[in-house]
C-alpha positions in Angstrom: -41.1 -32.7 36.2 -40.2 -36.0 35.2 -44.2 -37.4 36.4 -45.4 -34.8 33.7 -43.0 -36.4 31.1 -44.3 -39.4 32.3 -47.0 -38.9 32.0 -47.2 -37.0 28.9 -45.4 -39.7 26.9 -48.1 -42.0 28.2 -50.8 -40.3 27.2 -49.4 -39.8 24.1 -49.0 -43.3 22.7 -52.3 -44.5 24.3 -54.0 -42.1 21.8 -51.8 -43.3 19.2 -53.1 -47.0 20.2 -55.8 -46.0 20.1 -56.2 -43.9 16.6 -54.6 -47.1 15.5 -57.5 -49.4 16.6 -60.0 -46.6 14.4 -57.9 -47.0 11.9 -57.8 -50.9 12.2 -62.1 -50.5 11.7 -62.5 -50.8 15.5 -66.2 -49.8 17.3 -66.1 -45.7 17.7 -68.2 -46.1 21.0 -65.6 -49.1 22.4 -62.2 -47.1 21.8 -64.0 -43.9 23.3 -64.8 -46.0 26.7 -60.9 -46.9 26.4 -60.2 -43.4 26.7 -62.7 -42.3 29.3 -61.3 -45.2 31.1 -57.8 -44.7 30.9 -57.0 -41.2 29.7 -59.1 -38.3 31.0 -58.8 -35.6 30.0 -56.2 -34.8 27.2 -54.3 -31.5 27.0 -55.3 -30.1 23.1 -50.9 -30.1 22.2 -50.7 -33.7 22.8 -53.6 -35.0 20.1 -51.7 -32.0 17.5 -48.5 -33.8 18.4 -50.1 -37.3 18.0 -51.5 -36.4 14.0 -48.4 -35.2 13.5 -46.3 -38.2 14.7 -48.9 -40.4 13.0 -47.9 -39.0 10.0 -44.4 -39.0 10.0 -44.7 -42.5 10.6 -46.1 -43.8 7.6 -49.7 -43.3 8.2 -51.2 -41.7 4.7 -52.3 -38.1 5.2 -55.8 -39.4 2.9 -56.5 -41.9 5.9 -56.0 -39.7 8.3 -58.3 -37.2 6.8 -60.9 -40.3 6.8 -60.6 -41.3 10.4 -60.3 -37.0 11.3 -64.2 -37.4 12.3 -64.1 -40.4 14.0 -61.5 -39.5 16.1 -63.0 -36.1 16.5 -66.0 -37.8 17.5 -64.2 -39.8 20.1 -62.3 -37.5 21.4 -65.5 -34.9 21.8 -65.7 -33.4 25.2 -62.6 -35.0 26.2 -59.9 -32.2 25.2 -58.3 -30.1 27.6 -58.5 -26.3 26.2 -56.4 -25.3 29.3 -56.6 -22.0 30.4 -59.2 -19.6 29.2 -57.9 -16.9 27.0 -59.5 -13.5 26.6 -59.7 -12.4 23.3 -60.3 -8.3 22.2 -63.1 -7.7 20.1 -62.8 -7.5 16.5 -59.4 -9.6 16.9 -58.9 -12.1 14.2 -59.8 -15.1 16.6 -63.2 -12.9 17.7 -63.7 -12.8 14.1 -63.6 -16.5 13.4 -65.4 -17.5 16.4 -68.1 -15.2 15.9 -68.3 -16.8 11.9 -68.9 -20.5 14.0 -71.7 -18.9 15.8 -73.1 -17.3 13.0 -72.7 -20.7 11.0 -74.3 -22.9 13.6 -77.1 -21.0 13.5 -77.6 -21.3 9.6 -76.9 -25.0 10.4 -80.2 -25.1 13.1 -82.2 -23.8 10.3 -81.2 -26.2 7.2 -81.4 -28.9 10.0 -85.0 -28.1 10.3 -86.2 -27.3 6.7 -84.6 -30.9 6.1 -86.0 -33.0 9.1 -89.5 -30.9 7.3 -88.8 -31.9 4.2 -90.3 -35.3 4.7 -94.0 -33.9 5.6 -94.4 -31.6 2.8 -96.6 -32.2 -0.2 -95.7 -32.0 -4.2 -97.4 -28.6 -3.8 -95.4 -27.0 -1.0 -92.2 -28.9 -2.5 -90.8 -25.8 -4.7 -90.9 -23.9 -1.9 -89.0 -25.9 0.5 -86.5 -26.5 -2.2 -85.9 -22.7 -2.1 -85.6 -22.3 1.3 -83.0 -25.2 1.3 -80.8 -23.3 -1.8 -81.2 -20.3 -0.1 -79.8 -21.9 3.2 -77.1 -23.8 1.6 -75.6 -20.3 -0.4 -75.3 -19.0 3.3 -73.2 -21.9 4.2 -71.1 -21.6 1.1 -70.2 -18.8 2.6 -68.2 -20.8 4.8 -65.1 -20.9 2.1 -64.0 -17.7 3.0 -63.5 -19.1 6.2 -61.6 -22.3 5.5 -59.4 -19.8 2.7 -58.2 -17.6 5.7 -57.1 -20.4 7.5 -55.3 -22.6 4.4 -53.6 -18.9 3.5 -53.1 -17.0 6.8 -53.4 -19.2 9.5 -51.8 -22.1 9.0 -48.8 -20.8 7.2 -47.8 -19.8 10.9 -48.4 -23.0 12.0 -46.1 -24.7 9.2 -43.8 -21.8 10.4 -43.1 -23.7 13.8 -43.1 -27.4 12.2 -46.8 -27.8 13.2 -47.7 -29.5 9.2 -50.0 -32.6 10.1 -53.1 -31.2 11.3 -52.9 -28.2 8.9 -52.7 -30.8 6.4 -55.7 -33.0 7.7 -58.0 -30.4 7.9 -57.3 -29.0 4.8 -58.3 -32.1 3.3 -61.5 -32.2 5.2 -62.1 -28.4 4.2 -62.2 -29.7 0.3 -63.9 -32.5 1.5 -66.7 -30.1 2.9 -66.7 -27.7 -0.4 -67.2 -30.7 -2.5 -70.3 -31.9 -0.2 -71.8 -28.3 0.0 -71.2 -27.9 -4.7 -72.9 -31.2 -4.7 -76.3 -30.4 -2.5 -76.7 -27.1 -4.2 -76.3 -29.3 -7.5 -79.2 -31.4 -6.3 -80.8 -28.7 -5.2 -81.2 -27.0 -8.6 -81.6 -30.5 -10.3 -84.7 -29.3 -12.4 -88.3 -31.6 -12.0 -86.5 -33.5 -8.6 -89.1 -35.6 -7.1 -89.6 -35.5 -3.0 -88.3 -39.1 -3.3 -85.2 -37.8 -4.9 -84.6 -35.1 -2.8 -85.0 -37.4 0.3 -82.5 -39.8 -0.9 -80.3 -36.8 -1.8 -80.8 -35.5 1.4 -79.1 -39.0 3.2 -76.4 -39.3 0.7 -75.1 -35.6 0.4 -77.0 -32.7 2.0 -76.9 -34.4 5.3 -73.1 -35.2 5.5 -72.9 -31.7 4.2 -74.2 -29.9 7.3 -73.0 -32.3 9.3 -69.2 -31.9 8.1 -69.0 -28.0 8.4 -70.6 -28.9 12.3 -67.9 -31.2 13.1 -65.5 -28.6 11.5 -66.4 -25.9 14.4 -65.5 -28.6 16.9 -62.8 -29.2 15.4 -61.5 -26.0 15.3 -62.6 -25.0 18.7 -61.2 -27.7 20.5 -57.9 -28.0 18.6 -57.1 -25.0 16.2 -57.9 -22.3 17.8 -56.3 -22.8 21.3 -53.0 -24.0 19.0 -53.2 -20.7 17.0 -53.3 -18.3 20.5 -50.9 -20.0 22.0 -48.4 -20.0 18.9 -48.6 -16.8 17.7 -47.5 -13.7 18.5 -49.2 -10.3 18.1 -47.2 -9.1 15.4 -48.7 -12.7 13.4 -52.1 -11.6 14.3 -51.2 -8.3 12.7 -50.3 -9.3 9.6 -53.7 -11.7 9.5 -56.0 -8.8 10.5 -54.6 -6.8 8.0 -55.0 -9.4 4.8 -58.2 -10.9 6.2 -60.0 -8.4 3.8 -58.7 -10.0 0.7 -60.6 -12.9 1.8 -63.7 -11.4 3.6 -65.9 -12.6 6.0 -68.1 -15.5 6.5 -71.9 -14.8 7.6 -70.1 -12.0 10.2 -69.7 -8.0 9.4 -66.9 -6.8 12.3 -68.4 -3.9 13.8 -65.1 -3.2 15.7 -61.6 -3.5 14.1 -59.0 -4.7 16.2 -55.4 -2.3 16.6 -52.4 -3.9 17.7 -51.5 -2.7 21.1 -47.7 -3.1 21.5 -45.3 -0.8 19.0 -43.7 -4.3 17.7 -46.8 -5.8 16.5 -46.6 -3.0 13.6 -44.3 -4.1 11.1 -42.1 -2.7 8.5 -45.0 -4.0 6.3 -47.2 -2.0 7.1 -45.3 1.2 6.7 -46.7 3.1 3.1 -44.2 3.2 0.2 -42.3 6.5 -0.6 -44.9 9.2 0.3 -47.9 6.7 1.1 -49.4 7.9 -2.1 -50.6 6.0 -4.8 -49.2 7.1 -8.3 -51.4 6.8 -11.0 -50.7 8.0 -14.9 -53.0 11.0 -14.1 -51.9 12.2 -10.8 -51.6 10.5 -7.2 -53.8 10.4 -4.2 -53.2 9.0 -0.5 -55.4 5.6 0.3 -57.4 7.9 2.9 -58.3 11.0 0.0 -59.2 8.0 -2.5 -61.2 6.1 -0.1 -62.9 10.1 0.8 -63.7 10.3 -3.0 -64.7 6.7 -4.0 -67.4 7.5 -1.0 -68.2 10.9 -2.0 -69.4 9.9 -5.7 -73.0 10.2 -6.0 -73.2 6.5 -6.7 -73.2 2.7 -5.2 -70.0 1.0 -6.5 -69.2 -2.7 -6.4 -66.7 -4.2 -8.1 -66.0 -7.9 -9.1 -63.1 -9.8 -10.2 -62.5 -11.9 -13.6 -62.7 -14.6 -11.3 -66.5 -13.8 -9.6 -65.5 -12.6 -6.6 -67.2 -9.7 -5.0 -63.3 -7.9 -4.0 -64.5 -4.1 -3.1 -68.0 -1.8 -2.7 -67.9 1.9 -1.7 -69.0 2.9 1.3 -71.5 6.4 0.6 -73.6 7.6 3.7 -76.9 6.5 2.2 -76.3 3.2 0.4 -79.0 2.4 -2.1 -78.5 -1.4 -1.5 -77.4 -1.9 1.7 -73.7 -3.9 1.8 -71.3 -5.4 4.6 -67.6 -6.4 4.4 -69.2 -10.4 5.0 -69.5 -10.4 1.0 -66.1 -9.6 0.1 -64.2 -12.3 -1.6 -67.7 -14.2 -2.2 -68.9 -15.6 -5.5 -71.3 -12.9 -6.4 -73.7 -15.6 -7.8 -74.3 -16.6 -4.7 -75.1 -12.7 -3.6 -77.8 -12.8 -5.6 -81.9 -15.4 -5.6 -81.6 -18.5 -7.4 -84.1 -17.2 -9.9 -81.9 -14.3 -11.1 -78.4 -16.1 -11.0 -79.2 -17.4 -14.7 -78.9 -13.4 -15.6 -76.2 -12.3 -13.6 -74.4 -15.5 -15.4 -75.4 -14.3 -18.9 -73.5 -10.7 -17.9 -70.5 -12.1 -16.6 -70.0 -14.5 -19.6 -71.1 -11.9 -22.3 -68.6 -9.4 -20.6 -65.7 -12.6 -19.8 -66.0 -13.2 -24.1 -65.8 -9.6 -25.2 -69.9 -10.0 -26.9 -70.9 -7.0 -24.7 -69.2 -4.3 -22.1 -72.1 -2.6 -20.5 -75.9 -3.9 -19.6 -78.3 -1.7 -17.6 -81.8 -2.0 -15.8 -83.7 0.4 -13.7 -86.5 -0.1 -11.4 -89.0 1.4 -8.8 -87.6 1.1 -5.3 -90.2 2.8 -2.2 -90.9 5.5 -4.5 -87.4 6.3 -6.5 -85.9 5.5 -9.7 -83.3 3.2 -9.3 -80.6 3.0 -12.2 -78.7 -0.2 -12.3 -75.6 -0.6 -14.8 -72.9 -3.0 -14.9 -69.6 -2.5 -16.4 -67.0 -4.8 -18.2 -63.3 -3.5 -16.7 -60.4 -4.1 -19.2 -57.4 -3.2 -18.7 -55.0 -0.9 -21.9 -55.0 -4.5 -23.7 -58.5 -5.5 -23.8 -58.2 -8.3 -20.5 -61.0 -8.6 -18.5 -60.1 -7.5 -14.9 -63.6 -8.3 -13.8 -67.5 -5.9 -13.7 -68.3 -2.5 -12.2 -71.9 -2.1 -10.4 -73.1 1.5 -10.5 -76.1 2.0 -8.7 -77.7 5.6 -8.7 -81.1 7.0 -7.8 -82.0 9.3 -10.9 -85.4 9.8 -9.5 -84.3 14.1 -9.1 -82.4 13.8 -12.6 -85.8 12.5 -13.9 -87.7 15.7 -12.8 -85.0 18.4 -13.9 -86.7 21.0 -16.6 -85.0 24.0 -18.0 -81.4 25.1 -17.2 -79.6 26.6 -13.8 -77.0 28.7 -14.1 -77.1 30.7 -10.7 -75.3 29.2 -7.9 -78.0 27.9 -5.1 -77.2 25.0 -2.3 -80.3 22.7 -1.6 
């Protein structure tokens, strides 16, 4: 036992040296020789346990956010996971790690349209530029992500005294949100030049990508092996059930994971009073309001003050085709660039008070489609956020005279 100790405590400060050298401006490529040479392997606890000691000892939280991708970068490939774990489908981990698949692959793509940016001509310009917003809106997505883990996940963690990794990825997480704002800024920048969008593409779309790619590693190698050994099933619980509040990033669950032992279900989760919800005009259980919300001969969606796409109803035959991957997204980013500028207009005319309602229809494969949006205000005139009704009137069109005896169609 004592060898492991040993050899553990060795380990230990020889990453610390040698996070130190990084941090003293040291050759990446030399320090990660060091460690080939002298470490290994390193079991994935000991480099939490070294950002944590680090930072206890003086070492500012904003430097070690700076150095998180060097260190990453050295350390790459050298991380003992331990033992493989299997994880049931539709589990929260399943979940995230299908979200880094899904996100890796948007990354392949924007890596592309940028390394092709450089061979198009002012005519074929536009067009890249909107393959490149379009790409970048689906990595925005990836907020969702880094939200479950600041607000479900590491909570936990901070639960057991684990606070210094939390903390440094966090910091890279705004670090990556800033980088993704900023190349979706330039991006839209009206009349850029292909000169300007290739210095852009150096300075911020670039270290972009790159920063939600070194974020999977991240996670993969150090996160997630932390988070399955930590927590229990009754944690994972209470995370599967709140991930909605968040939704999904790039990823629609098609399986939901159940908790199989009887003490994973907490009190939580057990329904108020009568499990009914009381409202001024009577009271319905969550399963007969879900029944009628998707039994109304219409498409609802509903967003919050804030822009965030929080619920849509679930009919048999959808008009517009949703899946639980756009909850909690910024419904401008739902929507082409060349429409946002109206679904902006609505959301600030309905925000102010100017206007509470705005409809359009149009011809979809033959139908009429009838589109209206909805301010929602609460008894005192607050905007609680807009109501999407989609319906196809296209029978409602043709109706002609009156029925009054009872026939089923």
């Amino acid at each position: 036992m004592s060898i492991h100790i040993d050899n553990s405590t060795f380990r230990k400060a020889r990453l610390k040296e040698l996070i130190r050298k990084l941090h003293a401006g040291e050759s990446p490529d030399s320090v990660r020789q060091e460690l080939v040479q002298t470490l290994g392997a390193i079991p994935y606890g000991e480099v939490v346990e070294v950002e944590q000691e680090l930072l206890e000892e003086g070492l500012p939280q904003e430097e070690l956010v700076r150095l998180c991708d060097v260190h990453s970068a050295v350390l790459e490939g050298r991380v003992d996971l331990g033992p493989s774990r299997a994880i049931p489908e539709g589990h929260p981990m399943d979940v995230l790690m299908h979200e880094n698949r899904a996100l890796a692959a948007v990354i392949d793509q924007v890596n592309a349209q940028l390394a092709a940016v450089s061979e198009v001509d002012d005519a074929e310009l536009q067009e890249a530029i909107f393959r490149l917003t379009a790409l970048f809106n689906q990595l925005m997505d990836v907020d969702k992500h880094y939200l479950r883990k600041e607000y479900l996940l590491f909570p936990y963690l901070e639960q057991r005294g684990v606070t210094g990794p939390p903390k440094v990825m966090w910091g890279k997480h705004d670090e990556i949100r800033d980088l993704l704002r900023g190349s979706l800024e330039v991006l839209k920048t009206p009349g850029i030049t292909r000169e300007e969008l290739l210095a852009s593409i150096e300075i911020v779309l670039q270290p972009a990508v790159r920063g939600v790619a070194d974020m999977i590693v991240k996670e993969e190698q150090i996160l997630f092996p932390m988070l399955m050994d930590a927590l229990s099933e009754a944690d994972w619980y209470e995370i599967q059930k709140q991930t909605p509040e968040f939704g999904y990033c790039l990823y629609d669950p098609p399986t939901e994971w159940v908790a199989t032992r009887p003490e994973a279900v907490s009190a939580a989760a057990a329904p108020s009073r009568d499990g009914r919800i009381q409202l001024p005009s009577g009271s319905l259980s969550v399963q007969e309001l879900q029944a009628i919300l998707n039994t109304l001969p219409v498409d609802i969606t509903f967003v919050s003050s804030d822009n965030r796409v929080k619920y849509f109803s679930q009919s048999r035959e959808r008009i517009f085709q949703r899946n639980r991957a756009i909850l909690n997204r910024d419904v401008r980013q739902c929507h082409p660039p060349a429409s946002v500028h109206i679904v902006d207009k609505i959301l600030d005319d309905f925000r102010s008070g100017r206007q509470n309602r705005a409809a359009f229809w149009i011809h979809r494969r033959g139908r009429m489609i009838h589109i209206e949006y909805f301010a929602v205000r609460n008894d005192e005139g607050e905007y609680l956020g807009t109501l999407e009704v989609t319906q196809d009137i296209t029978g409602y069109r043709a109706l002609e005279g009156e029925k009054r005896i009872l026939s089923y169609e």
